[in-house]
N, CA and C atoms as an extended XYZ file, in Angstrom:
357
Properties=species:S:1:pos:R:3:atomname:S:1:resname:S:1:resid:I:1 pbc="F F F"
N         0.826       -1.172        0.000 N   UNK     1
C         0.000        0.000        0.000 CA  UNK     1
C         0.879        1.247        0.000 C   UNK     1
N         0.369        2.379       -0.518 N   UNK     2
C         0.896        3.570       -0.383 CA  UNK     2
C         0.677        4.849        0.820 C   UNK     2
N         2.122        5.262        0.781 N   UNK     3
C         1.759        6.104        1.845 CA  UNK     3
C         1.561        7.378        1.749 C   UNK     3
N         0.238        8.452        1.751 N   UNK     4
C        -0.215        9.030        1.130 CA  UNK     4
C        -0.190       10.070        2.025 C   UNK     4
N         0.050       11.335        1.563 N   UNK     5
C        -0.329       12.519        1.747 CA  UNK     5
C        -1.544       13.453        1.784 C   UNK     5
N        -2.227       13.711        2.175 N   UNK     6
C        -3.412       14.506        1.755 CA  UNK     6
C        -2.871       15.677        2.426 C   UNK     6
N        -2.921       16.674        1.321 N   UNK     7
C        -2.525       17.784        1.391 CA  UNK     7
C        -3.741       19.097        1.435 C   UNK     7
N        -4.145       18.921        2.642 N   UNK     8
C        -4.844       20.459        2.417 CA  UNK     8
C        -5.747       19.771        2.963 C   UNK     8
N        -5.865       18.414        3.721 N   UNK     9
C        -6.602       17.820        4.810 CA  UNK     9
C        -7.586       18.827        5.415 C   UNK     9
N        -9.037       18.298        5.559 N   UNK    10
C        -9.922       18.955        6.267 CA  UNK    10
C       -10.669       18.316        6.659 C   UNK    10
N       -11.454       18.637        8.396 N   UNK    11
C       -12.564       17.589        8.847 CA  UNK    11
C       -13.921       18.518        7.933 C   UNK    11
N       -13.937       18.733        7.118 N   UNK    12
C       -14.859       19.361        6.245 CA  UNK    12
C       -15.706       18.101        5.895 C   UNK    12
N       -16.618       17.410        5.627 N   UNK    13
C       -17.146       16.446        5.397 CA  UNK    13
C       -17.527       16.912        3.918 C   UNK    13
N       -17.573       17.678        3.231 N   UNK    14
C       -18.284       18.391        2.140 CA  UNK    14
C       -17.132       18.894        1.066 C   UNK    14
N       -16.216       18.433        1.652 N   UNK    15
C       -14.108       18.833        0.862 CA  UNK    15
C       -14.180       17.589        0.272 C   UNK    15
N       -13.809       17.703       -0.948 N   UNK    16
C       -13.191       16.309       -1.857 CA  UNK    16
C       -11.943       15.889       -0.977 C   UNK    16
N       -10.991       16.651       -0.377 N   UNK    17
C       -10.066       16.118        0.657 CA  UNK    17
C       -10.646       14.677        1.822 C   UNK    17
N       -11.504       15.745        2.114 N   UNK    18
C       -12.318       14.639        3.302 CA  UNK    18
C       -12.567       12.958        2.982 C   UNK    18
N       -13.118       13.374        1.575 N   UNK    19
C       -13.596       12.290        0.708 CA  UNK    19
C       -12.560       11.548        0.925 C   UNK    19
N       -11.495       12.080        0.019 N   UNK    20
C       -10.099       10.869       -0.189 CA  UNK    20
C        -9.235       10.453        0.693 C   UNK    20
N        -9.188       11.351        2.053 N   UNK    21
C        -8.848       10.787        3.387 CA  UNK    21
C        -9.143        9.491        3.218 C   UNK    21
N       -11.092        9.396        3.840 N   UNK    22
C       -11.483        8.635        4.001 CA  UNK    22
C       -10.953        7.287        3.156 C   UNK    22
N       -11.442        7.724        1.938 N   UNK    23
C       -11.027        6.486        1.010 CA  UNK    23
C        -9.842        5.740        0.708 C   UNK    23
N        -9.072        6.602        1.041 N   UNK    24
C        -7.225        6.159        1.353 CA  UNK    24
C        -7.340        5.184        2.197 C   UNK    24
N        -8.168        5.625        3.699 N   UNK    25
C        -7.931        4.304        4.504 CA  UNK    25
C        -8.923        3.564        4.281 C   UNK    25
N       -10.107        3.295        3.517 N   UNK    26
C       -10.321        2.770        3.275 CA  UNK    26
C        -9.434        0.994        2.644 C   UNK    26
N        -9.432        1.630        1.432 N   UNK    27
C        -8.254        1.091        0.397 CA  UNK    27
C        -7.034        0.440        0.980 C   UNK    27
N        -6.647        1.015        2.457 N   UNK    28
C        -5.503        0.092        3.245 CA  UNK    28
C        -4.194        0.614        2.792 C   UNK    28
N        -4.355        2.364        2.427 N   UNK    29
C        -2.997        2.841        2.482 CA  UNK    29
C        -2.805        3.667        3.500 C   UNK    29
N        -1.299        3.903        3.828 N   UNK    30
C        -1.122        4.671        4.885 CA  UNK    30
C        -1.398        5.892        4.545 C   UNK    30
N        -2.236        6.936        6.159 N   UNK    31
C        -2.861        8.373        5.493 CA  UNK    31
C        -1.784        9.378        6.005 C   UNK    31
N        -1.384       10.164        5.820 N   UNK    32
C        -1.220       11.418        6.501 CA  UNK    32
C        -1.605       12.447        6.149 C   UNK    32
N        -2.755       12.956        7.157 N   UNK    33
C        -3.588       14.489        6.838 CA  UNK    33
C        -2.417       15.462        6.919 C   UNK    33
N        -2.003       16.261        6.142 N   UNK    34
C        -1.751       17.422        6.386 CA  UNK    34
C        -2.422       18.852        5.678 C   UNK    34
N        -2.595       19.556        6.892 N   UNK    35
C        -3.059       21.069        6.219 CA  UNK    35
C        -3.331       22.098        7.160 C   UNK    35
N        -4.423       23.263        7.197 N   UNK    36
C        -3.905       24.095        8.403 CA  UNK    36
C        -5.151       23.872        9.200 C   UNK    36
N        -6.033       23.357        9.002 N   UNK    37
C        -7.088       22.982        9.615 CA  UNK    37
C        -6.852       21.896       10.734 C   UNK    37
N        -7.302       22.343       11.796 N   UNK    38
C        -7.553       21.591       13.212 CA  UNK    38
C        -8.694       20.345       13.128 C   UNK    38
N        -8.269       19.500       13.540 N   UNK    39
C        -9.402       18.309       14.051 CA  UNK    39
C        -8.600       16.988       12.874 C   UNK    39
N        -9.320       15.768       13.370 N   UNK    40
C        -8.847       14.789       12.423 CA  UNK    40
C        -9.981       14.092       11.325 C   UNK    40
N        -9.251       13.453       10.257 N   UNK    41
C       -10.554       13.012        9.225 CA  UNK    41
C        -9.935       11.502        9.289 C   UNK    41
N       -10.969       10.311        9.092 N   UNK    42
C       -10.470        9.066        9.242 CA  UNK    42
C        -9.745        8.257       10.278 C   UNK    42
N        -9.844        9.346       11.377 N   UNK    43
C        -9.363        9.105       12.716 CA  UNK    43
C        -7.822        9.439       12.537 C   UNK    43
N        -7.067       10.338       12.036 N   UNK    44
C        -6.038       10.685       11.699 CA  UNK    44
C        -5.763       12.173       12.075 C   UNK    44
N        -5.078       12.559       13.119 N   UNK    45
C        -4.947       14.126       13.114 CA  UNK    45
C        -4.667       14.585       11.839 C   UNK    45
N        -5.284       16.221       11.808 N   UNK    46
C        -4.395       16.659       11.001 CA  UNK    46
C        -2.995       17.690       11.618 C   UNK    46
N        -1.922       17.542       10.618 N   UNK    47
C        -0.799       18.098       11.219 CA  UNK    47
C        -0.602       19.306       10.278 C   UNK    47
N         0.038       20.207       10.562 N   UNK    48
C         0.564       21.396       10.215 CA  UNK    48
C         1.591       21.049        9.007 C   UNK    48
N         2.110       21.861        7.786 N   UNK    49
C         2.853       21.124        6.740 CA  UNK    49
C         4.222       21.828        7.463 C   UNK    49
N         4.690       21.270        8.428 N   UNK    50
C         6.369       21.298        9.289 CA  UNK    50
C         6.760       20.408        9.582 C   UNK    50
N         6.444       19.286        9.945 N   UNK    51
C         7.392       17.893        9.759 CA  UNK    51
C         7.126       17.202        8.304 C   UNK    51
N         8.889       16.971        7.841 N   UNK    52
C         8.959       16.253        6.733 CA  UNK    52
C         9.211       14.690        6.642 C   UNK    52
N         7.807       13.769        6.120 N   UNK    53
C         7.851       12.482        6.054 CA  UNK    53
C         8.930       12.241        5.506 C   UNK    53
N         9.083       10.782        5.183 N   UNK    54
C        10.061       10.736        4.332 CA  UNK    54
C         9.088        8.499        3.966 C   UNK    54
N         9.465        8.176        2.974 N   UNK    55
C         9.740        7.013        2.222 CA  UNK    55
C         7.425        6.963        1.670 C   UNK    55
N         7.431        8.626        1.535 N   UNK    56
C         6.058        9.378        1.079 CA  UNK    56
C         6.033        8.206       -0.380 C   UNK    56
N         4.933        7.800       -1.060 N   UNK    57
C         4.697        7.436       -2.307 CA  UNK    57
C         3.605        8.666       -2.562 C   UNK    57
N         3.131        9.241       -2.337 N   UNK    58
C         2.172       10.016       -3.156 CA  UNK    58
C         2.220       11.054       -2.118 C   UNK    58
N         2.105       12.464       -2.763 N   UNK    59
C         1.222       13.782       -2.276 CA  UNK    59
C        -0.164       13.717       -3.280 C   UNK    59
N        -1.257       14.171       -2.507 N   UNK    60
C        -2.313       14.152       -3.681 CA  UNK    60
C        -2.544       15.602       -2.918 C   UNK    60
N        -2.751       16.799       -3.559 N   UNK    61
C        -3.010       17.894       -3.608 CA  UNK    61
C        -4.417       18.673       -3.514 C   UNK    61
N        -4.629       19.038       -2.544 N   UNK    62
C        -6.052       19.554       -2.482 CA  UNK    62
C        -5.991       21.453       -1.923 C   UNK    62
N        -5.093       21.443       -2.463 N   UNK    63
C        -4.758       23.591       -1.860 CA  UNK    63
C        -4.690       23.937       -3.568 C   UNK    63
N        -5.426       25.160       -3.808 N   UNK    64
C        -5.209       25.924       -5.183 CA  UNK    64
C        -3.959       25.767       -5.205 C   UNK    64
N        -3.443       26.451       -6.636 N   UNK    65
C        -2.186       27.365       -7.021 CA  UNK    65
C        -1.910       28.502       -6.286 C   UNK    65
N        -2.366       29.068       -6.411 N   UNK    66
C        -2.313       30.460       -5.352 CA  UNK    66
C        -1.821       30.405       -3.933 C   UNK    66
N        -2.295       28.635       -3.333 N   UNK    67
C        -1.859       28.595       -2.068 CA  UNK    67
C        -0.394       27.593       -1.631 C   UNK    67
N        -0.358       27.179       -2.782 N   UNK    68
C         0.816       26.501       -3.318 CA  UNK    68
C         2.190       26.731       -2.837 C   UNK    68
N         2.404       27.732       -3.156 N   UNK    69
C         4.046       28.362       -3.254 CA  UNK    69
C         4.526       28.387       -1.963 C   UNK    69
N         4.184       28.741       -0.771 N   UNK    70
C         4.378       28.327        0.778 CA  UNK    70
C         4.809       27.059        1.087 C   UNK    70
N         4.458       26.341        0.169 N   UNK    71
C         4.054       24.895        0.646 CA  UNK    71
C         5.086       24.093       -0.423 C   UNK    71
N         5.826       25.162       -1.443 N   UNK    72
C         7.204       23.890       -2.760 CA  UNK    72
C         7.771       23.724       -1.635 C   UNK    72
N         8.385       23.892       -0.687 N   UNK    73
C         9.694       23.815        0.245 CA  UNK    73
C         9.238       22.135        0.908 C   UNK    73
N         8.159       22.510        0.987 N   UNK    74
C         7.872       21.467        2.176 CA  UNK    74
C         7.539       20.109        1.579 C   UNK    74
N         6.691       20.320       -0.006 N   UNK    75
C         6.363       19.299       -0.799 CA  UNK    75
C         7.623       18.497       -1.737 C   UNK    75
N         8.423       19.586       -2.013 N   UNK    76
C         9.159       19.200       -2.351 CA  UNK    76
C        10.609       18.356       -1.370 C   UNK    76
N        11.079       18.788       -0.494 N   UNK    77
C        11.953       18.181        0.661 CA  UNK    77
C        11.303       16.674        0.731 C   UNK    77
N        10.049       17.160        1.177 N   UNK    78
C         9.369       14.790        1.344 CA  UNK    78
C         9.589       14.028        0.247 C   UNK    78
N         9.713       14.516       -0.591 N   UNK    79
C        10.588       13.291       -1.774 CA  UNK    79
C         9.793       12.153       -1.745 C   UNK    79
N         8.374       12.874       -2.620 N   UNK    80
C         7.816       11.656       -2.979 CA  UNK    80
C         7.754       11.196       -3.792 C   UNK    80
N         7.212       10.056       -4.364 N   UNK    81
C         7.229        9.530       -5.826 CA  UNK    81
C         6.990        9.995       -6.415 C   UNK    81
N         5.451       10.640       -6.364 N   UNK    82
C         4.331       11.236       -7.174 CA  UNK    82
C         3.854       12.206       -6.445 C   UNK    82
N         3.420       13.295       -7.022 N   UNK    83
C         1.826       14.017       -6.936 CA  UNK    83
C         0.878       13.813       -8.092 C   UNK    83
N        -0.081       14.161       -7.129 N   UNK    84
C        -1.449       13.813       -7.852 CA  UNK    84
C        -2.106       15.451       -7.859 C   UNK    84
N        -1.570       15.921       -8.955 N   UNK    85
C        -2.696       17.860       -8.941 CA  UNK    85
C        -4.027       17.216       -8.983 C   UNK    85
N        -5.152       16.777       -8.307 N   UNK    86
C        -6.373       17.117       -8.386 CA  UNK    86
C        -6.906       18.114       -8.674 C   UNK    86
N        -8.354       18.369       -9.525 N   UNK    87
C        -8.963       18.865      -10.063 CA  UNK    87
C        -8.433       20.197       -9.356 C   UNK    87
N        -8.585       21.342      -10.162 N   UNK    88
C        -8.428       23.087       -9.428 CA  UNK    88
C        -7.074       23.082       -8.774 C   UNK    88
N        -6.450       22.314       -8.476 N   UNK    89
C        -4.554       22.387       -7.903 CA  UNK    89
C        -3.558       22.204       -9.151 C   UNK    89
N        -4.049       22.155      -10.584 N   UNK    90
C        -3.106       22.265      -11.829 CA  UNK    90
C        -2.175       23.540      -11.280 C   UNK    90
N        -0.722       23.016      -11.465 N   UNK    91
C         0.259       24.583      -11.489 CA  UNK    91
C         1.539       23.790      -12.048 C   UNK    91
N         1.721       24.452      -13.071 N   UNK    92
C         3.216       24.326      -13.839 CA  UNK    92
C         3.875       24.207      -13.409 C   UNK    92
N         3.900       25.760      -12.359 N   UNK    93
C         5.480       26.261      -11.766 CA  UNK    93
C         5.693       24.841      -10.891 C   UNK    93
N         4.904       24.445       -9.999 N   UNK    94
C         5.254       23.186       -9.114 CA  UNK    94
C         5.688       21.959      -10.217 C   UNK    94
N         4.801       21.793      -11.361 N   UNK    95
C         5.240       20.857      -11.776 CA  UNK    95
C         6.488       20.428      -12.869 C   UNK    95
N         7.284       21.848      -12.963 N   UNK    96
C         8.149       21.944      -13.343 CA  UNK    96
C         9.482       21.780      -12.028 C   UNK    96
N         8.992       22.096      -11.275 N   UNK    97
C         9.789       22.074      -10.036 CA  UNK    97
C        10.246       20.497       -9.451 C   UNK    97
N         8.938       20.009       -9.673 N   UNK    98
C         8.847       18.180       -9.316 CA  UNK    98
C         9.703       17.501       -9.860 C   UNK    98
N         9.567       17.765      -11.192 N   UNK    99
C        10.045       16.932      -12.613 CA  UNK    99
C        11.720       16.950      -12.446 C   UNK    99
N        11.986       18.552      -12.218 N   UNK   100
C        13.370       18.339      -11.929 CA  UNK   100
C        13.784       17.751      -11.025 C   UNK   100
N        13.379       17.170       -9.391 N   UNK   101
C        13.501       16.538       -8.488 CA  UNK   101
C        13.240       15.299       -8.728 C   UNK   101
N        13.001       15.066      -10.222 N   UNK   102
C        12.217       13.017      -10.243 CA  UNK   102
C        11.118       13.127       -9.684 C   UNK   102
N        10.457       13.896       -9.342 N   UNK   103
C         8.596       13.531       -8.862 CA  UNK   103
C         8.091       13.611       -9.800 C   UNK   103
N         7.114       12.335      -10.339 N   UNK   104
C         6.337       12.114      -10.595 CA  UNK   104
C         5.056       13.065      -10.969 C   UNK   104
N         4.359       13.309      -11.755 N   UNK   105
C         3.774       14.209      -12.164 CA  UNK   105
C         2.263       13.770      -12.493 C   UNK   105
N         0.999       13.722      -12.007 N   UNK   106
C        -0.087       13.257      -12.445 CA  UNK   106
C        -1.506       14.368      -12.256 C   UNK   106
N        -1.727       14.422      -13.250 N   UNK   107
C        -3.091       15.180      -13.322 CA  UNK   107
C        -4.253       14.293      -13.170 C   UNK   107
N        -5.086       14.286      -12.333 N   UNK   108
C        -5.881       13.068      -12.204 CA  UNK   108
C        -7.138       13.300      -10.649 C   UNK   108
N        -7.680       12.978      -10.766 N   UNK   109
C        -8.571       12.700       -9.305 CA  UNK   109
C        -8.454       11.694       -8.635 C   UNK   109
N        -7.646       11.508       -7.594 N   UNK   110
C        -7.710       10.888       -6.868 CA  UNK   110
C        -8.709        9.640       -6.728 C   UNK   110
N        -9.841       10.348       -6.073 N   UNK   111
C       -11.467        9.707       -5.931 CA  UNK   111
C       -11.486        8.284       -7.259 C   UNK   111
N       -11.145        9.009       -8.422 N   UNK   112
C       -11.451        8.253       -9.637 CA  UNK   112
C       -10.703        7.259       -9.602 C   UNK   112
N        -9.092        7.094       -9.631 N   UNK   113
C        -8.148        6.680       -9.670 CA  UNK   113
C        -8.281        5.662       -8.749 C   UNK   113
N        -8.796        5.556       -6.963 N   UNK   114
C        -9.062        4.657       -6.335 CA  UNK   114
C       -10.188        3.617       -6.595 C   UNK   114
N       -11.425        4.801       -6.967 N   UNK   115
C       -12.274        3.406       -7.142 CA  UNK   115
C       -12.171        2.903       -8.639 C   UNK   115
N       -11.099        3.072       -9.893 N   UNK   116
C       -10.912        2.175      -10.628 CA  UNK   116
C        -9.906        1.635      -10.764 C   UNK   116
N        -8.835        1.592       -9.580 N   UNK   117
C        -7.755        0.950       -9.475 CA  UNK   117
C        -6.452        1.270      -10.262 C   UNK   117
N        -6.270        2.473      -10.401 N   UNK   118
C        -5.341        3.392      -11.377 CA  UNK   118
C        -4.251        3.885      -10.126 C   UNK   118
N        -4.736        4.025       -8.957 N   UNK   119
C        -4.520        4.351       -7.886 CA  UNK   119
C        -3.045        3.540       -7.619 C   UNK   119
C-alpha cells in the first residue's frame, strides 16, 4: 500500500479532501492528513505542513495554485514519488519544479483513480 499525503486535509465532510482521506484508509494505504485545519478526518490528526515524512509514495493535492508556493519547500523536501494535482490544484510552476527533483507528475482525481484501481 501507499503512503499518502493529503494535502490540504480537512474535517470538512463536504471537501473532496475529506472524501479521499477517508477512502485512502479505506483502500488500506497509509494516510497522513496534512493542512492548516484543526481536528482529524479518518481518525487521523491533522498536522501542520512542518514535519517532513520521508519514504512518502504520493502527495495528492487539495490547496489551489495560489496557495501553493508556501508549501514547494515542504512538498518538495518529502521526496515523494508522485503528486497527484487534483482537479483546481493544476500549477506548472510546481510541476516543473517536481520533474526536476524526479517527482512524478499526475493530473488526475484521486477519488477516480481509487475506485478504478489506477490508484
Amino acid at each position: 500500500m501507499k503512503k499518502t499525503i493529503v494535502l490540504g486535509a480537512t474535517p470538512d465532510d463536504s471537501r473532496y479532501a475529506f472524501l479521499a482521506s477517508n477512502k485512502l484508509v479505506k483502500y488500506g494505504h497509509e494516510l497522513i492528513n496534512v493542512g492548516i485545519k484543526t481536528g482529524e478526518v479518518a481518525g487521523i490528526t491533522i498536522e501542520k505542513p512542518e514535519h517532513i515524512h520521508f519514504d512518502v509514495d504520493t502527495i495528492t493535492l487539495y490547496v489551489g495554485p495560489r496557495n501553493q508556493k508556501s508549501l514547494y519547500d515542504y512538498i518538495l523536501n518529502t521526496k515523494p514519488r508522485r503528486i497527484i494535482f487534483n482537479p483546481g490544484t493544476e500549477n506548472r510552476e510546481l510541476q516543473i519544479l517536481a520533474e526536476q527533483k524526479g517527482i512524478e507528475v499526475v493530473y488526475g482525481c484521486t477519488l477516480v483513480m481509487l475506485s478504478t484501481g489506477e490508484y
